[in-house]
C-alpha positions in Angstrom: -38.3 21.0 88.6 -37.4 18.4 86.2 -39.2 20.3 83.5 -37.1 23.3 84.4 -33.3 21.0 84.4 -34.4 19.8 80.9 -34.9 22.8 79.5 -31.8 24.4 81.1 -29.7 21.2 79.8 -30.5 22.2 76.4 -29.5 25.2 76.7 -26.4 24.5 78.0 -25.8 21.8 75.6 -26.7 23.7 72.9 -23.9 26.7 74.0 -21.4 23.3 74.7 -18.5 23.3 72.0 -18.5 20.1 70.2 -15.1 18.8 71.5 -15.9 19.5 75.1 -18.9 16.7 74.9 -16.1 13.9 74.5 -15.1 13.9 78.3 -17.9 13.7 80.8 -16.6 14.7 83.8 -15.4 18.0 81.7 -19.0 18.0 80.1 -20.5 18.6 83.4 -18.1 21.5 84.6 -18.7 23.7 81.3 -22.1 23.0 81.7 -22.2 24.5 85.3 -19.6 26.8 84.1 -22.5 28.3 81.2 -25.7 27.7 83.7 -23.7 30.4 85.8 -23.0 32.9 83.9 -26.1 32.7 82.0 -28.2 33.5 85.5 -25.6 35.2 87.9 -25.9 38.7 86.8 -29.6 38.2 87.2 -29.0 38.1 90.9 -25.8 40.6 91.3 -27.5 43.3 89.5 -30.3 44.0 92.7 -27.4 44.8 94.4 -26.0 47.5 91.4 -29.2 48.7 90.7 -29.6 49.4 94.9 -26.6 51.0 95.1 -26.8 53.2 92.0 -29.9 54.7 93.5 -29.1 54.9 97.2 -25.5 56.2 96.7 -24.8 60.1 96.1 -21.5 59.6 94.2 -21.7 56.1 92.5 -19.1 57.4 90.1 -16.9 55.4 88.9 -17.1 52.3 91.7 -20.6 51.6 91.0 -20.5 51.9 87.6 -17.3 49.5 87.8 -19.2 46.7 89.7 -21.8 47.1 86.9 -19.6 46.5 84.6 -17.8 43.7 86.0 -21.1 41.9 87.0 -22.6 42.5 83.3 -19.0 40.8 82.0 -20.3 37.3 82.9 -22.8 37.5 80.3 -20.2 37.6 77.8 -17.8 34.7 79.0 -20.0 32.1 77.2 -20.1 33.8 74.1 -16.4 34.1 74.7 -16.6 30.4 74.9 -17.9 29.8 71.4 -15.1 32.1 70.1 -12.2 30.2 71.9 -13.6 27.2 72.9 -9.6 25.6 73.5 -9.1 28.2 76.0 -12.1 26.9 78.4 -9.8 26.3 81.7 -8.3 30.1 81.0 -12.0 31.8 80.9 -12.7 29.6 84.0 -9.8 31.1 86.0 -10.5 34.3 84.3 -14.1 34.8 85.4 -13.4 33.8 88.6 -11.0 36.5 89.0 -13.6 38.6 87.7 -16.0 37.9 90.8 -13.0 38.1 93.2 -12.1 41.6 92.3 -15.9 43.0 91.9 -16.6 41.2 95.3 -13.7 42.8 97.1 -14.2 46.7 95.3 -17.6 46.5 96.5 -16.9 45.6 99.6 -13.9 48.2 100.1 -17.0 50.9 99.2 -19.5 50.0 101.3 -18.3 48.8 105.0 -14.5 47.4 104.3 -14.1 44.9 106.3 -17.5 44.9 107.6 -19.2 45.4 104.4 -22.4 42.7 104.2 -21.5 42.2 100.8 -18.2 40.2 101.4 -21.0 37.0 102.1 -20.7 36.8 98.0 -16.5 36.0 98.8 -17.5 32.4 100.1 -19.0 31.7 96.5 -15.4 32.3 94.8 -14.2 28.4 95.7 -17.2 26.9 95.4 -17.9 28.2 91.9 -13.8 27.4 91.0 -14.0 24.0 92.1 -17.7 23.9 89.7 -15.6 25.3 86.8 -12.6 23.3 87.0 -12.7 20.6 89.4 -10.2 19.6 92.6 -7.2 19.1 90.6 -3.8 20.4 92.1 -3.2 23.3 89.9 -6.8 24.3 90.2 -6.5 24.6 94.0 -3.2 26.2 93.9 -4.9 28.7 91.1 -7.9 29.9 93.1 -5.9 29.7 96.4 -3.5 32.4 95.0 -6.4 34.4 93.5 -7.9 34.9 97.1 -4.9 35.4 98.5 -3.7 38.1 96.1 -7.1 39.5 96.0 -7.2 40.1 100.1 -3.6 41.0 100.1 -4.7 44.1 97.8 -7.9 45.0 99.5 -5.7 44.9 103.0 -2.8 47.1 101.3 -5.5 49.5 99.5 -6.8 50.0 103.6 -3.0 50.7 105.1 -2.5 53.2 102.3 -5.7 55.4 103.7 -6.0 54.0 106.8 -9.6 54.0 106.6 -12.4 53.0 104.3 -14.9 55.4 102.0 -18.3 55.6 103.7 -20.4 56.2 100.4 -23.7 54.8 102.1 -23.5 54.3 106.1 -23.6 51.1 107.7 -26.8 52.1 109.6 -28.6 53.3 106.0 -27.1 49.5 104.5 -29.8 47.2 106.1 -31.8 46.9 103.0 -29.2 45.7 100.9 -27.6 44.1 103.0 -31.0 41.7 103.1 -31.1 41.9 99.1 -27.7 40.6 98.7 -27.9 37.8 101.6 -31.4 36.8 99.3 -29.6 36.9 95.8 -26.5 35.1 97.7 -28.5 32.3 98.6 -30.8 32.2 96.1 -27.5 31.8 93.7 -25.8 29.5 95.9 -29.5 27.2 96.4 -29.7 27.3 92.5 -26.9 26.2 91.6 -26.1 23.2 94.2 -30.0 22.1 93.2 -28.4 22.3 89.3 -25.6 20.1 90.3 -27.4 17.5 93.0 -29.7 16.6 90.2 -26.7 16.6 87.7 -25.3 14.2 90.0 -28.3 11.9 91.0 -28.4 11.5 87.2 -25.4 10.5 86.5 -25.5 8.5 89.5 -28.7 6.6 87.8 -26.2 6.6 84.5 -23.8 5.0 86.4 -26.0 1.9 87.9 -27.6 1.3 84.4 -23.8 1.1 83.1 -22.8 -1.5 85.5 -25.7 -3.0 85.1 -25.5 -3.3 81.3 -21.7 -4.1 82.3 -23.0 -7.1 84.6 -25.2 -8.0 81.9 -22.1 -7.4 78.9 -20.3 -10.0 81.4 -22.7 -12.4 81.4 -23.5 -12.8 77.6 -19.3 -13.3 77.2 -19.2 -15.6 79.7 -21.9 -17.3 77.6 -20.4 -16.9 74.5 -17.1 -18.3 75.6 -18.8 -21.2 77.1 -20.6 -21.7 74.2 -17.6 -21.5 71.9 -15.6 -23.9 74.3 -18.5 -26.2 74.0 -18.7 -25.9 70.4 -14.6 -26.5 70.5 -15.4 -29.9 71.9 -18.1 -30.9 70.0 -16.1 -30.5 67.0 -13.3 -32.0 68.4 -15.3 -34.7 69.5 -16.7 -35.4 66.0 -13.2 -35.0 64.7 -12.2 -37.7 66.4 -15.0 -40.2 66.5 -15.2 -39.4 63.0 -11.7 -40.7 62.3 -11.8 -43.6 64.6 -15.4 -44.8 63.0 -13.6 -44.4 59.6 -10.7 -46.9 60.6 -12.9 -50.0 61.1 -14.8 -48.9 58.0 -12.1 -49.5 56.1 -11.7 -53.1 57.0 -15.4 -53.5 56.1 -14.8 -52.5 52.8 -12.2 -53.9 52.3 -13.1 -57.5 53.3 -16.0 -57.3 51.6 -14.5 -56.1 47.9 -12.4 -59.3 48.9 -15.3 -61.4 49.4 -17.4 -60.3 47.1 -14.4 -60.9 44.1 -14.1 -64.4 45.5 -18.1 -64.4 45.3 -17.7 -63.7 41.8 -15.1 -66.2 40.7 -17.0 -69.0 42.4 -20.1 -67.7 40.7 -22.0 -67.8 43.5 -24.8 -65.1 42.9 -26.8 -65.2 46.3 -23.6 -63.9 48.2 -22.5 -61.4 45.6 -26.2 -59.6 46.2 -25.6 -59.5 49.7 -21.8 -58.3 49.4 -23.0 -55.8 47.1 -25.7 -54.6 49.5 -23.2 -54.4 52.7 -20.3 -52.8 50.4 -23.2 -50.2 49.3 -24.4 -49.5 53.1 -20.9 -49.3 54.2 -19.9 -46.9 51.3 -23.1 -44.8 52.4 -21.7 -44.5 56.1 -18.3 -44.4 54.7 -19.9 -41.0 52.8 -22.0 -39.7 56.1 -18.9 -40.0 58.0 -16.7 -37.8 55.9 -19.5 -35.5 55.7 -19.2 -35.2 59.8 -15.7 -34.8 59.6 -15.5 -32.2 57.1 -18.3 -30.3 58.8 -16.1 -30.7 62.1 -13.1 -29.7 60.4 -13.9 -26.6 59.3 -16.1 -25.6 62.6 -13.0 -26.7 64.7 -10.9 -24.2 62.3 -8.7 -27.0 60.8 -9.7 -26.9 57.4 -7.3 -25.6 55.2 -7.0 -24.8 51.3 -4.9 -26.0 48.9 -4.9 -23.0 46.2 -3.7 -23.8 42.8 -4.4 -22.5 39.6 -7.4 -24.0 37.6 -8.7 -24.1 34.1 -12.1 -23.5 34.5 -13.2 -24.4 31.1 -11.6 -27.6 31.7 -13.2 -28.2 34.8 -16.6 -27.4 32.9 -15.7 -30.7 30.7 -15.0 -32.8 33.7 -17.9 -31.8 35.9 -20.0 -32.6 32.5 -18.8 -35.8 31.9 -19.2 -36.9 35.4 -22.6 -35.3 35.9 -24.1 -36.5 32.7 -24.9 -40.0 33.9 -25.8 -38.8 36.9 -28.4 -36.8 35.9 -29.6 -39.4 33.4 -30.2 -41.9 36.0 -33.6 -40.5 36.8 -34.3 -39.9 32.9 -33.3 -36.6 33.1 -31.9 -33.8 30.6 -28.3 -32.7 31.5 -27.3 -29.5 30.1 -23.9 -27.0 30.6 -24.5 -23.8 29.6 -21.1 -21.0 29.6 -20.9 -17.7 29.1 -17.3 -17.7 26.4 -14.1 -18.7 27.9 -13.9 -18.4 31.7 -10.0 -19.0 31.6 -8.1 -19.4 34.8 -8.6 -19.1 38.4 -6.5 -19.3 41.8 -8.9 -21.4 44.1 -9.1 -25.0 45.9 -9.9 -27.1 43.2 -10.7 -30.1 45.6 -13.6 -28.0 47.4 -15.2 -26.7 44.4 -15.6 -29.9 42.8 -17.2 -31.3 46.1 -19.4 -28.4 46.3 -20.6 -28.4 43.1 -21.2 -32.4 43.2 -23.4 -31.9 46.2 -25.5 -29.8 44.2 -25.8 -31.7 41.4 -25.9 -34.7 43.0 -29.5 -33.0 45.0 -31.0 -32.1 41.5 -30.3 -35.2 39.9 -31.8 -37.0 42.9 -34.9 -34.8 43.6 -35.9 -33.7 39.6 -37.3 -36.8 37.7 -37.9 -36.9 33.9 -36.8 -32.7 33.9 -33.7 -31.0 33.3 -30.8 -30.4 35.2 -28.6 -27.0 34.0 -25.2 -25.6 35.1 -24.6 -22.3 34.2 -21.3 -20.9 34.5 -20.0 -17.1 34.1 -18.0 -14.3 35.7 -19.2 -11.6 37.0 -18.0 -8.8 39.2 -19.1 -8.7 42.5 -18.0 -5.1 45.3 -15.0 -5.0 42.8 -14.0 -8.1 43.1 -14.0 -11.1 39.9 -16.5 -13.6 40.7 -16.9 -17.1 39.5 -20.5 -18.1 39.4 -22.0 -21.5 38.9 -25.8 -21.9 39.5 -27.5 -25.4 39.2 -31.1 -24.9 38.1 -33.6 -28.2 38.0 -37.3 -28.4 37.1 -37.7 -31.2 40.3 -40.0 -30.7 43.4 -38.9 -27.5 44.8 -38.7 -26.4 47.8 -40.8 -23.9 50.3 -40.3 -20.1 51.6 -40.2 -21.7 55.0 -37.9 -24.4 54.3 -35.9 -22.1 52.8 -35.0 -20.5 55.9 -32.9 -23.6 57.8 -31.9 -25.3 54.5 -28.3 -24.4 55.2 -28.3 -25.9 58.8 -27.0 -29.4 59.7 -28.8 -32.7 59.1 -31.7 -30.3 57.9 -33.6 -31.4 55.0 -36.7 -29.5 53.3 -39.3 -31.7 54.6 -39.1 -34.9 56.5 -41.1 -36.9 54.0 -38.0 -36.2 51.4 -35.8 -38.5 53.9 -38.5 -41.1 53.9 -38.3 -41.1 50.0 -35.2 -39.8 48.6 -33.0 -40.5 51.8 -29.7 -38.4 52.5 -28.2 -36.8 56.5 -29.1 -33.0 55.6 -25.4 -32.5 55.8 -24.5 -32.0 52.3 -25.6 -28.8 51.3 -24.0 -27.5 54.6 -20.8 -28.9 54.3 -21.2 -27.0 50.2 -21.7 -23.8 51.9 -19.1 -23.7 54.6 -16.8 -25.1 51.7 -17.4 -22.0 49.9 -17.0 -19.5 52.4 -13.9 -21.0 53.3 -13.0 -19.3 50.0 -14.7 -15.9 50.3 -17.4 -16.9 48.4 -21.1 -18.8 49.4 -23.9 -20.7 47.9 -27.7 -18.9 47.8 -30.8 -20.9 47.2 -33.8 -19.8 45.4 -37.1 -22.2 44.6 -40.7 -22.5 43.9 -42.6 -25.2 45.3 -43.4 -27.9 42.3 -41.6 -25.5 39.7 -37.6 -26.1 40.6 -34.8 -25.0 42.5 -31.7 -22.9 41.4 -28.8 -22.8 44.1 -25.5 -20.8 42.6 -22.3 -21.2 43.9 -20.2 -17.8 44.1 -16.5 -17.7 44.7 -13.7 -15.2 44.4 -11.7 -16.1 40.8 -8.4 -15.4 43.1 -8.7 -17.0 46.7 -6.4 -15.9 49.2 -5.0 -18.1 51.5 -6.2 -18.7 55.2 -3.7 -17.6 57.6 -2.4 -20.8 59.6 -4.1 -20.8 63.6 -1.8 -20.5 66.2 -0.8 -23.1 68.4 1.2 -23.7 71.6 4.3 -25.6 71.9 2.8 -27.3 75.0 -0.6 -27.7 73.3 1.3 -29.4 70.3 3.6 -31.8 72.6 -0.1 -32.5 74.5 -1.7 -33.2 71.4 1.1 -35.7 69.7 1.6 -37.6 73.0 -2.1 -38.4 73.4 -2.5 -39.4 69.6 0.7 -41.6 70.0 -0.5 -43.4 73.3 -3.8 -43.9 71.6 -2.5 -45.3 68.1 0.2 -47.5 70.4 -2.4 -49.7 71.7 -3.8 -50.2 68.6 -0.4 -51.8 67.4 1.2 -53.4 70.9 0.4 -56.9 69.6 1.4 -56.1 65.9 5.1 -54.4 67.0 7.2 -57.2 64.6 7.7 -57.8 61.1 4.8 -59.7 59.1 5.5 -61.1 56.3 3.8 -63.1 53.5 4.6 -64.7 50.1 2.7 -67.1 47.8 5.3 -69.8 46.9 3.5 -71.3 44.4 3.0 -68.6 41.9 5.9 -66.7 40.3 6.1 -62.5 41.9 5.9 -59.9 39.9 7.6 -57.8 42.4 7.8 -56.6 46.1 5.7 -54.1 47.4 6.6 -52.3 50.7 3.7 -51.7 52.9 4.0 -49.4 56.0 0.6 -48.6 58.2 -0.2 -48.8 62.1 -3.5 -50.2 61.3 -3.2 -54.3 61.3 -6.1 -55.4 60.1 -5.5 -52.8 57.1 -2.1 -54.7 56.6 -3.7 -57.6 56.5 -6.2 -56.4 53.7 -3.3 -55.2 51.6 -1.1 -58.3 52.1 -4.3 -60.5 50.6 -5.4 -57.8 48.0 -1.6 -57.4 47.0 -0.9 -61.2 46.7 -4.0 -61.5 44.3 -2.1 -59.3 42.1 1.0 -62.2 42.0 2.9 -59.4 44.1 5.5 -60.0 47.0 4.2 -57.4 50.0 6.4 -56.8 52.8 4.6 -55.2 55.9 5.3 -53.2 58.4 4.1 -51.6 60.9 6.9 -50.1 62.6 7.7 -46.9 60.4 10.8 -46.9 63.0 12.2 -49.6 61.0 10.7 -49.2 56.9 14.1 -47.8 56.0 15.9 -50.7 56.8 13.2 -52.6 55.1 13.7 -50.4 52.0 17.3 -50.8 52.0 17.1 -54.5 52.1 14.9 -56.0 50.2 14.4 -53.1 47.4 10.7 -53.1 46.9 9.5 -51.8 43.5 6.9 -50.4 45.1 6.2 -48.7 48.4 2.6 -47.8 50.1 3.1 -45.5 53.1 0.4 -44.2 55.6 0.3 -40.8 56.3 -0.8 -40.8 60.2 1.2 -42.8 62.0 2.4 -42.5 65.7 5.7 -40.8 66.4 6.6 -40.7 62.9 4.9 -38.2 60.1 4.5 -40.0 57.0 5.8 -37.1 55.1 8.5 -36.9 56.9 9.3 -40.8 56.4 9.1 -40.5 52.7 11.5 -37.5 52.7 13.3 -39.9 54.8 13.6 -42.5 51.7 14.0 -39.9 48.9 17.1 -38.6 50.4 18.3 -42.0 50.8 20.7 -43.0 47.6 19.5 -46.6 47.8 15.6 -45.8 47.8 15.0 -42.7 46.4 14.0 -43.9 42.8 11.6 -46.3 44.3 8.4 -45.2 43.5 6.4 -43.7 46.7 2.2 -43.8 47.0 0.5 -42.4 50.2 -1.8 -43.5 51.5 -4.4 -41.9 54.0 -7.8 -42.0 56.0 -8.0 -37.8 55.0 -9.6 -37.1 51.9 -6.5 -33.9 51.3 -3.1 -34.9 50.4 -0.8 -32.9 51.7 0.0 -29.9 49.6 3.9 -30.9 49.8 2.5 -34.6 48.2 3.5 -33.8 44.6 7.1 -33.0 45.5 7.6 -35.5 48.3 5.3 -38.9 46.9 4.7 -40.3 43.5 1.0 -40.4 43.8 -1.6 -40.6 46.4 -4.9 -42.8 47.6 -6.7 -42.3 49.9 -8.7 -44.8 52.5 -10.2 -47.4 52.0 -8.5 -48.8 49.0 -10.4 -50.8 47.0 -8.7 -53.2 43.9 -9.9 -50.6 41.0 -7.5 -48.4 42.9 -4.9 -50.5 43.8 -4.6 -51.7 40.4 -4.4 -48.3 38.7 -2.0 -47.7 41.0 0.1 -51.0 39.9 -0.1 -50.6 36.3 0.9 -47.1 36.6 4.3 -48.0 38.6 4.8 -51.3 37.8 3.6 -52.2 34.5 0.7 -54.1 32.9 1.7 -57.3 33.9 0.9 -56.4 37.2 -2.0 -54.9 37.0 
């Protein structure tokens, strides 16, 4: 049997139009529809064939029924011709076996004729063809109705019905047609059972694939809310392990000039050994938070357009002495004049340093080459740079996970050459933040060569979405946090060193009070008056007052943007042609930071900063 509905379901499918394939429920009615009429007339035509022989007249109501019955064979073919007009040659072929049923029937017996058994398929077959719809019911209702009404108004005409064959002499085919009745009726509610049980089957294995769908988003979302907070949780440890670093560094740059003046060269190894660790976390910090920037979605670009050729000379002159550090050859190699390109200036330079950072720190007594070009890449102007190095190499398997975080090539490279794993990482989610990536290629003992590609015109990321209420949340926990960090430093602080001239004031506004505390001692080394704050509520009336020629001003503060304070002062007649720096724990200024500020460092400041920053504002003298 199932050999049997397999071959008949390609058959129908085969005669199924194309478009009627899309709807399933419609799939299975033209299906039954073509099964039908493909075997009907197999099992109506006993009937013709009986009553051709047995009747002495079978002109022209015989030869009618033949006809009619022989019509279903062309309905499918009809259906290939019109296949728009299925519902139409549904109705119309049911209308066909209502009138060849009842002209049968009004020939042999009327109303007792034991061919009106064949009436009872009419519905069932309707209901196949078209389904239980409203109209459908109305349709077929009407047909029957009209058909009787005819065959009962035929009757009253001639009061009596022909008698072609008697009723007595009808017992044979009367057995034919109650064993071609059932056998077409048993056929076809076989066809459909199975039809049914199998889409019944269909059915389970959807829900269960829909239990299983279900279950993997669930998981997905669970795992993307956990990989929310893990970010978010790095984020933010991150930033607060960041804060005390800066007071490490700080006091120890301090300590470790005082070292120097006194000459006391035991301490300024050990100063120089805890500023170099704390640099090192410093470094593996901002690695973290970069990496959980950019999987928390946070990470934006700052586009502008770059020289690249110039950017060749500065990478050069910066990598040079890298690479020589390990006696090794340094060379640039640049295919013409790249000219200019519309990227984030900040991320390529990191990216690239990463990589040639790892060459110059894995290849000894080789070379080290960046090659830059522009190539085209699905349409589209690339800029690629690939660093190639003649160091250890690395191996097909290693290969594979390179990319992943805090994953080196081998775990004997951290023993020797150190390093987290998270640099080349960080270089490759840098790049696809700009539509580009970085690909690695290497033979073990022969040299690596990993080559940046990015897009020579980046376009910008569009800004996430965030709620109001998420937003309020968000700056009322930050501002209850920083607040405790500042309840016992609320007041003015101030500091002066009466015994040596100043060479001006310097305004210094930050939450943070052992960072105000670094910059009042590194400031007053520099024969400079600071005023501190930190209050931002009240660095305008500060600014107003005592005229600073200089003013340092955090960028995350509680309740009060330091972009927003700085706008603050340049609108102000009285301060705005003070000179402004900002000054932040983030490694980005703000893209609004060369309208807004006169310059920008970022945390923790050492003096070689601070005293750029001095004799670029203030003069010589005070640097």
């Amino acid at each position: 049997m199932n050999a049997l509905t397999q071959l008949i379901d390609r058959w129908t499918e085969a005669l199924t139009p194309e478009h009627l394939r899309q709807d399933i429920q419609v799939y299975k009615r033209v299906r039954m529809f073509i099964l039908s009429h493909l075997f009907g007339p197999f099992l109506g035509h006993p009937v013709t064939i009986y009553l051709f022989l047995n009747d002495p007249n079978p002109w022209p109501h015989v030869h009618i029924l033949g006809l009619s019955v022989t019509l279903f064979w062309f309905f499918p073919i009809a259906l290939q011709f019109f296949p728009r007009r299925y519902e139409l040659l549904a109705i119309t072929s049911v209308a066909n076996l209502n009138f060849a049923i009842l002209i049968t029937a009004y020939h042999f017996g009327g109303v007792s004729s034991p061919l009106l058994m064949w009436f009872l398929v009419v519905p069932l077959l309707a209901f196949f063809y078209l389904g239980s719809g409203v109209r459908t019911s109305v349709a077929i209702f009407a047909q029957i109705v009209i058909g009787l009404a005819a065959f009962y108004a035929v009757y009253l005409m001639n009061r009596s019905f022909p008698m072609h064959i008697p009723l007595e002499e009808m017992v044979d085919v009367t057995m034919i047609s109650m064993l071609c009745a059932s056998l077409y009726i048993f056929f076809m509610a076989s066809y459909y059972a199975s039809v049914v049980d199998s889409q019944s089957e269909l059915l389970k294995e959807i829900d269960r694939h829909q239990a299983t769908m279900d279950d993997l988003t669930a998981a997905k979302e669970e795992a993307e809310r956990a990989n929310g907070a893990k970010s978010e949780f790095l984020a933010k440890m991150s930033h607060e392990l960041r804060t005390p670093l800066n007071a490490v560094l700080g006091y120890s740059e301090i300590l470790l000039e005082d070292a120097e003046l006194d000459g006391n060269g035991e301490q300024i190894a050990d100063l120089q050994k805890i500023s170099a660790a704390g640099k090192h976390l410093l470094a593996m910090v901002n690695d973290i938070l970069d990496i959980s920037k950019i999987e928390a979605g946070k990470t934006e670009l700052f586009l502008e357009d770059v020289d690249l050729d110039q950017l060749i000379e500065e990478i050069e002159v910066t990598a040079r002495p890298l690479a020589a550090k390990n006696t090794n050859v340094f060379e640039v190699i640049k295919d013409g004049e790249l000219g200019t390109a519309h990227l984030d200036l900040t991320k390529l330079r990191q990216a690239t340093f990463n990589l040639l950072s790892n060459a110059s720190k894995f290849c000894q007594n080789g070379k080290i080459t960046l090659e830059v070009k522009t190539i085209e890449q699905d349409g589209r102007p690339m800029l690629s740079m690939a660093v190639h190095d003649t160091g250890v190499g690395i191996s097909k398997e290693a290969l594979a996970s390179l990319f992943q975080n805090f994953t080196q090539a081998h775990a004997s490279i951290n023993a020797k050459f150190g390093g987290t794993g998270l640099g080349l990482s960080l270089s490759k989610n840098l790049c696809r933040l700009m539509g580009g990536d970085i690909t690695a290629d290497s033979v073990l003992g022969e040299g690596s060569v990993f080559t940046i590609t990015v897009p020579m015109r980046v376009e910008a990321l569009a800004p996430a979405e965030m709620s109001e209420e998420a937003v309020d949340e968000t700056l009322k926990d930050a501002a209850a946090e920083l607040r405790k960090l500042n309840e016992a430093d609320q007041m003015l602080s101030t500091s002066a060193d009466a015994n040596s001239p100043s060479l001006g004031t310097v305004l210094v506004v930050d939450d943070d009070p052992e960072y105000l505390e670094i910059m009042d001692r590194m400031l007053r080394k520099e024969n400079l008056n600071p005023i501190l704050t930190s209050d931002p509520a009240s660095a305008l009336h500060l600014a107003r007052t005592v005229r600073p020629a200089l003013m340092l001003i955090d960028v995350l503060m509680p309740d009060v943007d330091g972009w927003e304070l700085v706008e603050t002062m340049k609108n102000d007649p009285v301060t705005r042609d003070v000179p402004t720096i900002m000054v932040s724990i983030m490694d980005d200024p703000k893209s609004g930071a060369p309208q807004l500020a006169d310059g920008f460092m970022s945390k923790p400041v050492d003096s070689a900063k601070l005293r750029k920053v001095l004799q670029l504002h203030l003069g010589k003298k005070a640097a």
